[in-house]
mmCIF file of the N, C-alpha and C atoms, coordinates in Angstrom:
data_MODEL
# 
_entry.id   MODEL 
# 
loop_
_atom_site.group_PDB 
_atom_site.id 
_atom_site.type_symbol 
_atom_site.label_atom_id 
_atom_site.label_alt_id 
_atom_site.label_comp_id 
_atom_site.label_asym_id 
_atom_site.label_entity_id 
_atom_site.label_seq_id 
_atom_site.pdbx_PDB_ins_code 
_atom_site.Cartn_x 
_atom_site.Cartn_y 
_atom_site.Cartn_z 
_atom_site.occupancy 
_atom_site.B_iso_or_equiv 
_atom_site.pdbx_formal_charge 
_atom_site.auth_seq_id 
_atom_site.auth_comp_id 
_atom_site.auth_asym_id 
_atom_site.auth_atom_id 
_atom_site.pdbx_PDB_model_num 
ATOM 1   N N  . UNK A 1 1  ? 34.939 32.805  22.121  1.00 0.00 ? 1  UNK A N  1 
ATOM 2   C CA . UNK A 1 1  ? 33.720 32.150  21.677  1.00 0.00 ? 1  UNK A CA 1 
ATOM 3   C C  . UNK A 1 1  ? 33.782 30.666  22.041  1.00 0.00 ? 1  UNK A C  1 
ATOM 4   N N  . UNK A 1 2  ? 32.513 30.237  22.342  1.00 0.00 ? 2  UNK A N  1 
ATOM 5   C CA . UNK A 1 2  ? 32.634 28.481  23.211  1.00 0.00 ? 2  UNK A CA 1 
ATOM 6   C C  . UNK A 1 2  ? 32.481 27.681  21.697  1.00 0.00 ? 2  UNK A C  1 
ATOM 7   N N  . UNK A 1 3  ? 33.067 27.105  21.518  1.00 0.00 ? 3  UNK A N  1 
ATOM 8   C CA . UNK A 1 3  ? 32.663 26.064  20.644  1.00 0.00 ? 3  UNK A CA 1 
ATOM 9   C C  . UNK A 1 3  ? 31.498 24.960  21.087  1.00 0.00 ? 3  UNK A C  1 
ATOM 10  N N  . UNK A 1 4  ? 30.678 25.424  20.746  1.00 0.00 ? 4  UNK A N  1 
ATOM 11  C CA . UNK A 1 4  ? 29.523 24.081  20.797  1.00 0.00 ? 4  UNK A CA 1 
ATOM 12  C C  . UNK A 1 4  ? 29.106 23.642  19.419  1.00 0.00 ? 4  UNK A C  1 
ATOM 13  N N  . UNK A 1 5  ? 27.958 22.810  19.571  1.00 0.00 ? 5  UNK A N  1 
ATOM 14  C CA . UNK A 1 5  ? 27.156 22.424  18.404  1.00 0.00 ? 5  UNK A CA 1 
ATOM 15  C C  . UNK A 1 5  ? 25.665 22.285  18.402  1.00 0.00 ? 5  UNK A C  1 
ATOM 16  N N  . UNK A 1 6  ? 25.753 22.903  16.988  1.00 0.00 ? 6  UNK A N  1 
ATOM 17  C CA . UNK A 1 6  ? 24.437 23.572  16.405  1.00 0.00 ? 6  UNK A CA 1 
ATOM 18  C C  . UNK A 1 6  ? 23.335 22.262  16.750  1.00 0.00 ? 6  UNK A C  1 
ATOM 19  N N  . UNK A 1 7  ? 22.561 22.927  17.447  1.00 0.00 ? 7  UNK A N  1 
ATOM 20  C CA . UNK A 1 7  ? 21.243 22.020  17.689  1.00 0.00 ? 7  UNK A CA 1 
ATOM 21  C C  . UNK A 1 7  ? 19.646 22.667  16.514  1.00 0.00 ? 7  UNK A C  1 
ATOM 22  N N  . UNK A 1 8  ? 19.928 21.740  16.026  1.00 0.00 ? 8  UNK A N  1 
ATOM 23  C CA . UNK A 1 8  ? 18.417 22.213  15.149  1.00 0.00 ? 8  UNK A CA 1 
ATOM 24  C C  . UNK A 1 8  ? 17.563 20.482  15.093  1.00 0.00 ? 8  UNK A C  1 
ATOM 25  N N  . UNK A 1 9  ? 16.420 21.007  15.948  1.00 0.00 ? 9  UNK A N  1 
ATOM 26  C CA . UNK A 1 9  ? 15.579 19.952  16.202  1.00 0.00 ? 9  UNK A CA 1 
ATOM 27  C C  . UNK A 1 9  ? 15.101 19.678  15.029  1.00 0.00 ? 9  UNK A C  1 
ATOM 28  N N  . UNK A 1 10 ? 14.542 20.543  14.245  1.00 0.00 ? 10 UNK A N  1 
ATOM 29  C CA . UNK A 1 10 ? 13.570 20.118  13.061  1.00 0.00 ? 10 UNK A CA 1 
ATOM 30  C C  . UNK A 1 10 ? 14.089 18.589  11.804  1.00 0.00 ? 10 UNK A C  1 
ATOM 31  N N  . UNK A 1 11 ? 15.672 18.694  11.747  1.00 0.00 ? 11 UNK A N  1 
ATOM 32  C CA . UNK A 1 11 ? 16.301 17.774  11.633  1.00 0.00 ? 11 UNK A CA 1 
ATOM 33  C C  . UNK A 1 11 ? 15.585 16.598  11.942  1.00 0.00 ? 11 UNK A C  1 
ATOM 34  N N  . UNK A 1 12 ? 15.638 16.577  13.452  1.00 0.00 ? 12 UNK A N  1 
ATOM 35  C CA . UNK A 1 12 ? 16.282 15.095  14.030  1.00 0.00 ? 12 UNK A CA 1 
ATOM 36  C C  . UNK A 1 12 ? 14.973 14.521  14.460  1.00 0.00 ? 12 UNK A C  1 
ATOM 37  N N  . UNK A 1 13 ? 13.796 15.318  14.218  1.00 0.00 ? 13 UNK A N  1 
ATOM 38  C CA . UNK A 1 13 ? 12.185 14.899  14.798  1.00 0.00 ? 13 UNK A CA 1 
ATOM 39  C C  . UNK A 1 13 ? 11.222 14.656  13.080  1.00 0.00 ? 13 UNK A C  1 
ATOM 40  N N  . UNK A 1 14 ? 10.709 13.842  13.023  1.00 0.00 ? 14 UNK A N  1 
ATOM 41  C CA . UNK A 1 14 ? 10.053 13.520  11.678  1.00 0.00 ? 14 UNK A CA 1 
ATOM 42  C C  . UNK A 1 14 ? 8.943  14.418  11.879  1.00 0.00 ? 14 UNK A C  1 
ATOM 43  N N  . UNK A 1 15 ? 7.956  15.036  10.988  1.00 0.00 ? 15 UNK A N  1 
ATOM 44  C CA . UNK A 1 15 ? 7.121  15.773  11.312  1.00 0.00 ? 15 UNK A CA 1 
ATOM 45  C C  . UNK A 1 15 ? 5.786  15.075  11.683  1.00 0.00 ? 15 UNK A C  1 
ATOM 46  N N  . UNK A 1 16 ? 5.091  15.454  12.516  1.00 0.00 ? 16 UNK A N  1 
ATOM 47  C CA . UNK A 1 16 ? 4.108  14.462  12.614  1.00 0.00 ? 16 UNK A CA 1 
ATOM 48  C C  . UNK A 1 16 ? 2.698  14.465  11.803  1.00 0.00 ? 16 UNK A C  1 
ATOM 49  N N  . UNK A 1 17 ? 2.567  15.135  11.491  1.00 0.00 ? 17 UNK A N  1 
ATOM 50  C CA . UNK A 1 17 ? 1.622  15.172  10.089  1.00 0.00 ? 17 UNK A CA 1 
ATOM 51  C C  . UNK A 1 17 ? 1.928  14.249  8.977   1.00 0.00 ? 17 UNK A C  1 
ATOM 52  N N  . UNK A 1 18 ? 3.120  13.670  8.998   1.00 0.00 ? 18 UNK A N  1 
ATOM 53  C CA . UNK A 1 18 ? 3.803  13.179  7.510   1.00 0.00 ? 18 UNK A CA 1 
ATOM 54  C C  . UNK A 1 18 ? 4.360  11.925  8.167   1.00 0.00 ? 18 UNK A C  1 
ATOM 55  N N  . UNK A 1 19 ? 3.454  11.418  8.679   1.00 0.00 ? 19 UNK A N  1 
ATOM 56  C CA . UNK A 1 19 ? 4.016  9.276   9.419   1.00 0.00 ? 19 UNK A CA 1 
ATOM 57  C C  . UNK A 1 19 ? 3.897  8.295   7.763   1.00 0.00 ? 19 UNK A C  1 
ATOM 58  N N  . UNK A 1 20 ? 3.371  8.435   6.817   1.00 0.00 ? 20 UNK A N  1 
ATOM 59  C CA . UNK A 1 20 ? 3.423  7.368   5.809   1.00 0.00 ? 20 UNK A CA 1 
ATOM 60  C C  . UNK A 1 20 ? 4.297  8.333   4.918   1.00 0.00 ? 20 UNK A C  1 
ATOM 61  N N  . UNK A 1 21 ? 5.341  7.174   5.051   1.00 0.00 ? 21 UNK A N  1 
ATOM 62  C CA . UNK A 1 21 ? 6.170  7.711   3.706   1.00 0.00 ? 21 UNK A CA 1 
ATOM 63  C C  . UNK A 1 21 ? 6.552  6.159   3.372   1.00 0.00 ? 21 UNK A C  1 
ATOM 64  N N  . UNK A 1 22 ? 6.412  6.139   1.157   1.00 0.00 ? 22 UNK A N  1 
ATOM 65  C CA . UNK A 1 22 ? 7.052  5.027   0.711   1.00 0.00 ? 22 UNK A CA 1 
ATOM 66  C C  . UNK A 1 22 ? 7.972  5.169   0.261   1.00 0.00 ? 22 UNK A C  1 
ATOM 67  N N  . UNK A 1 23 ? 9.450  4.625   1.361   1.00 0.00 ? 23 UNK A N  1 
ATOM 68  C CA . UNK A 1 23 ? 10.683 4.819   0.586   1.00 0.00 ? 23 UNK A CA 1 
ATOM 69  C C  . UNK A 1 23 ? 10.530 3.174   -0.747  1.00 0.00 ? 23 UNK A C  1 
ATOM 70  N N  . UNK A 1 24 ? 12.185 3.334   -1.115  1.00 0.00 ? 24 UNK A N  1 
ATOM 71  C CA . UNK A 1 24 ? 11.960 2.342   -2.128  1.00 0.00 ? 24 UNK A CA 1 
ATOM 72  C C  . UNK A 1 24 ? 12.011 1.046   -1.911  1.00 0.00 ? 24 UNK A C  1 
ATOM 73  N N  . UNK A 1 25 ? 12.259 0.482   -0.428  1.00 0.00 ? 25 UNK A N  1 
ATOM 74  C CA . UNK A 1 25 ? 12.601 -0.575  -0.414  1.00 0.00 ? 25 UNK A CA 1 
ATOM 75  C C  . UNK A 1 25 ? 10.744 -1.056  -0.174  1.00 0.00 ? 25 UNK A C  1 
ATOM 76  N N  . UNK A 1 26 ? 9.766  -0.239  0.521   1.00 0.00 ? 26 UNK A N  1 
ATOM 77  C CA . UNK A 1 26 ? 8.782  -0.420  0.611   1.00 0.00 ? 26 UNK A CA 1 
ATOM 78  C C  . UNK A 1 26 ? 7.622  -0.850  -0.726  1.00 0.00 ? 26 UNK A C  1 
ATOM 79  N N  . UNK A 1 27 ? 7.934  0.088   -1.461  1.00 0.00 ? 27 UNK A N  1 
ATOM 80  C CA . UNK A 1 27 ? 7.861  0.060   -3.256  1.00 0.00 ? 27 UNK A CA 1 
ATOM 81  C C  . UNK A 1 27 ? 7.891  -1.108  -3.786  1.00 0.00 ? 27 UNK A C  1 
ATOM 82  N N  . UNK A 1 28 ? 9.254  -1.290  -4.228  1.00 0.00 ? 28 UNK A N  1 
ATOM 83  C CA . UNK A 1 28 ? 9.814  -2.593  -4.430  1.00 0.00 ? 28 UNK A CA 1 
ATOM 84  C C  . UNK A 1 28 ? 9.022  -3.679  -3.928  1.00 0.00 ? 28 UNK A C  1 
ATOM 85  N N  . UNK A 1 29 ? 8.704  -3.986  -2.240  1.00 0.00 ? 29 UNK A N  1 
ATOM 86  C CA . UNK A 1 29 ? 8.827  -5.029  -2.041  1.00 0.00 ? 29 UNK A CA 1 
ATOM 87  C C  . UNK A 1 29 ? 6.664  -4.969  -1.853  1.00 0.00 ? 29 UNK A C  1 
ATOM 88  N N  . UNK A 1 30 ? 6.389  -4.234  -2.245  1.00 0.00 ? 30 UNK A N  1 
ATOM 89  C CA . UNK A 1 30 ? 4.591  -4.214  -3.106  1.00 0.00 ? 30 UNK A CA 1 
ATOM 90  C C  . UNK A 1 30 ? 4.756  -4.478  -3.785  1.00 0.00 ? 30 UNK A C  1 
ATOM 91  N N  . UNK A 1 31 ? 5.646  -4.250  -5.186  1.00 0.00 ? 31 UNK A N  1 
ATOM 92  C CA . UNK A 1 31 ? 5.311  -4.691  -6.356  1.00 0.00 ? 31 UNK A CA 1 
ATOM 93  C C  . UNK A 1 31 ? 6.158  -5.928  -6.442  1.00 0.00 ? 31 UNK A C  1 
ATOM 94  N N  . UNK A 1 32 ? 6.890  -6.864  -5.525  1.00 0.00 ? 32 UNK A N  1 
ATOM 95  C CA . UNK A 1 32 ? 6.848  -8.059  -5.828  1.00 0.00 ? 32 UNK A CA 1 
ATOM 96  C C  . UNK A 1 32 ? 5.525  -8.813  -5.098  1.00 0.00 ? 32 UNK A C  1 
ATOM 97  N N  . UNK A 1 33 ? 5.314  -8.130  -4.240  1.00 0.00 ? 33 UNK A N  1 
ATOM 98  C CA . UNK A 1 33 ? 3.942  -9.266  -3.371  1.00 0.00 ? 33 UNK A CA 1 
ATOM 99  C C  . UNK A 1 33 ? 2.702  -9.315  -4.747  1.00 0.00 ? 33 UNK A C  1 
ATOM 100 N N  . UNK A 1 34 ? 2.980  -8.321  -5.394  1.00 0.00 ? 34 UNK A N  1 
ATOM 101 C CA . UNK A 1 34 ? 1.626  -7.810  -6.687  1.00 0.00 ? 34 UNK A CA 1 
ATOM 102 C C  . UNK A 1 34 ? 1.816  -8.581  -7.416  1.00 0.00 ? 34 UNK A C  1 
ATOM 103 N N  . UNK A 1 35 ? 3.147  -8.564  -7.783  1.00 0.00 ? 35 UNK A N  1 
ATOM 104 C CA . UNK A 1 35 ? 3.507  -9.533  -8.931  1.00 0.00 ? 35 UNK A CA 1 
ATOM 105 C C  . UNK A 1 35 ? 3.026  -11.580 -8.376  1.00 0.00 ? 35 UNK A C  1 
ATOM 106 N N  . UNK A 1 36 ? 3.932  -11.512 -7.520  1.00 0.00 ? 36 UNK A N  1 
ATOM 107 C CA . UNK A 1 36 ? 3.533  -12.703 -6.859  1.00 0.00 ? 36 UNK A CA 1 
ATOM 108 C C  . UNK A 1 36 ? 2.216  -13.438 -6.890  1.00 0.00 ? 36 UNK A C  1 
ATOM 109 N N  . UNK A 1 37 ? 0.850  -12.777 -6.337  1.00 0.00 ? 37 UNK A N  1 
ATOM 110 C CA . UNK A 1 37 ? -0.061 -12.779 -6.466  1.00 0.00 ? 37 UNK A CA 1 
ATOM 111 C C  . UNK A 1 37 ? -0.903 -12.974 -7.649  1.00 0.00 ? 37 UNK A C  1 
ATOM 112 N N  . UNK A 1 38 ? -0.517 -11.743 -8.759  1.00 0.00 ? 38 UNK A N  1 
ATOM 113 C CA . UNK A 1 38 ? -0.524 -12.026 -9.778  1.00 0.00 ? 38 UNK A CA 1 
ATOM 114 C C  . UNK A 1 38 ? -0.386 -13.348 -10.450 1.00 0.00 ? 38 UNK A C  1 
ATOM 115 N N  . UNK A 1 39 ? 1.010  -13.802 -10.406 1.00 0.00 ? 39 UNK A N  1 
ATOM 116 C CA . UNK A 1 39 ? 1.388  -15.521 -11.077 1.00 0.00 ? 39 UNK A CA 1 
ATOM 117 C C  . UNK A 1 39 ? 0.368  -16.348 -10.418 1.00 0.00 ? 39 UNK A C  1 
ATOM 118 N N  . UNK A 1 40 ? 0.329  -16.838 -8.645  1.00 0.00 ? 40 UNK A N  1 
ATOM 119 C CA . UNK A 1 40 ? -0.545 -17.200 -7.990  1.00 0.00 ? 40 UNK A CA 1 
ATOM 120 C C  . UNK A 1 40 ? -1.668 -17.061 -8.976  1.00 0.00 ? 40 UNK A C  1 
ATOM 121 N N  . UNK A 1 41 ? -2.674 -16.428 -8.650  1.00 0.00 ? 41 UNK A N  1 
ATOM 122 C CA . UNK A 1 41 ? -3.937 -16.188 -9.243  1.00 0.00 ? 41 UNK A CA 1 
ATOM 123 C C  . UNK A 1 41 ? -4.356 -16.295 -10.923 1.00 0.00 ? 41 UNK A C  1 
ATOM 124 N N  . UNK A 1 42 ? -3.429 -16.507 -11.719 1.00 0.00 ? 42 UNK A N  1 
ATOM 125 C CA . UNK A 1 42 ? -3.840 -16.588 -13.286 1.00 0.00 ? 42 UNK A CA 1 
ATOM 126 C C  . UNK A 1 42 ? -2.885 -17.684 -13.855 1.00 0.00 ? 42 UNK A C  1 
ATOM 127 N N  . UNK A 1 43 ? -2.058 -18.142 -12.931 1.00 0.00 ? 43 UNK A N  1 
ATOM 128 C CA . UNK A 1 43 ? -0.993 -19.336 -13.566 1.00 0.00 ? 43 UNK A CA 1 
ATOM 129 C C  . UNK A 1 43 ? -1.286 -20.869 -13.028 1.00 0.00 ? 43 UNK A C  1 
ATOM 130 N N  . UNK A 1 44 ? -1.149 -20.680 -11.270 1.00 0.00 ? 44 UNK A N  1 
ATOM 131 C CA . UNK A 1 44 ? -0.537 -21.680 -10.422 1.00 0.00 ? 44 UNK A CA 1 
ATOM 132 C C  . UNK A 1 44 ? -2.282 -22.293 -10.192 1.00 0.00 ? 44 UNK A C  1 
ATOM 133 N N  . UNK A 1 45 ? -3.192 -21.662 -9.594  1.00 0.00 ? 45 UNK A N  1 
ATOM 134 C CA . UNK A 1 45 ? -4.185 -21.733 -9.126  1.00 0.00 ? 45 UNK A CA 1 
ATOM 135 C C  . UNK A 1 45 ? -5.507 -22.425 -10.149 1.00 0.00 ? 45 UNK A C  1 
ATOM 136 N N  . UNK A 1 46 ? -5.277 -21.869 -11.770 1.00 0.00 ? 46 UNK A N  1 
ATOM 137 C CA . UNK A 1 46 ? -5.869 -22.387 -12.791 1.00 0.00 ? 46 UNK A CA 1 
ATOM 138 C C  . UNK A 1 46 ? -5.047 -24.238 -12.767 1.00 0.00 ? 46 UNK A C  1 
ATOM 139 N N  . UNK A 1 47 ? -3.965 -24.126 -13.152 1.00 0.00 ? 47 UNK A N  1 
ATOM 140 C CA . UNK A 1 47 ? -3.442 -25.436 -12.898 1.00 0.00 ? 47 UNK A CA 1 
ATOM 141 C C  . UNK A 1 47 ? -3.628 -26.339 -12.186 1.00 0.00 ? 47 UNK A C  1 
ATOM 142 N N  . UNK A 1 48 ? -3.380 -25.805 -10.770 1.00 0.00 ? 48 UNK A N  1 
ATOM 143 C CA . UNK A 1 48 ? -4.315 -26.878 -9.344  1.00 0.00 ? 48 UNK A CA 1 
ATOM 144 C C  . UNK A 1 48 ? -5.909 -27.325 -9.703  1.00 0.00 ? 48 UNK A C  1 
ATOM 145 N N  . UNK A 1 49 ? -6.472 -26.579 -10.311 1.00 0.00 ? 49 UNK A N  1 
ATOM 146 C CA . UNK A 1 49 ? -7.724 -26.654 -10.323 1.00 0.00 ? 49 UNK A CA 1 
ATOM 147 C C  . UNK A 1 49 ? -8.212 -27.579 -11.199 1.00 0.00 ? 49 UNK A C  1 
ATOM 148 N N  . UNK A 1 50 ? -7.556 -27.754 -12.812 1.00 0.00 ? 50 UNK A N  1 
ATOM 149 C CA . UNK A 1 50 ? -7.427 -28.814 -13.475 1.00 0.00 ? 50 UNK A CA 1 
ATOM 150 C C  . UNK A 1 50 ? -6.418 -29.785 -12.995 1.00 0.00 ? 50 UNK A C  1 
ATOM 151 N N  . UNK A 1 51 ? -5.715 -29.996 -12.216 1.00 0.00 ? 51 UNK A N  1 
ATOM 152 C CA . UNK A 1 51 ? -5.231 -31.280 -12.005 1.00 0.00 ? 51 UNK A CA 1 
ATOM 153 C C  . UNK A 1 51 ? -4.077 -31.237 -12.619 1.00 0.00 ? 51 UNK A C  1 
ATOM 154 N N  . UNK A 1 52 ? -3.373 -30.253 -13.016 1.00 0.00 ? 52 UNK A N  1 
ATOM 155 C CA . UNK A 1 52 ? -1.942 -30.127 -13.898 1.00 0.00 ? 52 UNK A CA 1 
ATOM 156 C C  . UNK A 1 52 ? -0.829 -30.602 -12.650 1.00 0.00 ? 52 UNK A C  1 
ATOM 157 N N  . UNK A 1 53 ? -0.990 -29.690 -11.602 1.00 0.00 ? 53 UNK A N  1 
ATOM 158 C CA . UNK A 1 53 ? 0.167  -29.787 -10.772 1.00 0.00 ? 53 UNK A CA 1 
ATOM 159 C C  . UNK A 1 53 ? -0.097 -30.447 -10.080 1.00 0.00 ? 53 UNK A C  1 
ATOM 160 N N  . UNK A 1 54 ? -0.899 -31.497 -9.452  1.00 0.00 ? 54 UNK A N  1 
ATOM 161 C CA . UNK A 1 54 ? -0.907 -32.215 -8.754  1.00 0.00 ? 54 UNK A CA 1 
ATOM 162 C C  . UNK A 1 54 ? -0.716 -33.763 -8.819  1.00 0.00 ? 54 UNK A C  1 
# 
């Protein structure tokens, strides 16, 4: 018997129906831009506007 190795494509090819996937680093790094935004928009931006931070 030859020793080779097992070829199974389905492995090594992503399916193409299924291109958006959110792993966690993707996750994560939405819910800091959200958060971010968040502070921005109800903290930093009220302040500029009255003259606090400037």
């Amino acid at each position: 018997m030859k020793n080779t190795t097992h070829r199974d494509w389905r492995l090594s090819r992503p399916a193409r129906r299924n291109r958006f996937t959110v792993d966690q680093t993707t996750a994560l790094g939405g819910l800091t831009l959200a958060l971010f935004a968040y502070i921005l928009c109800y903290f930093i931006y009220p302040m500029l506007t009255k003259g606090l931070l400037w």
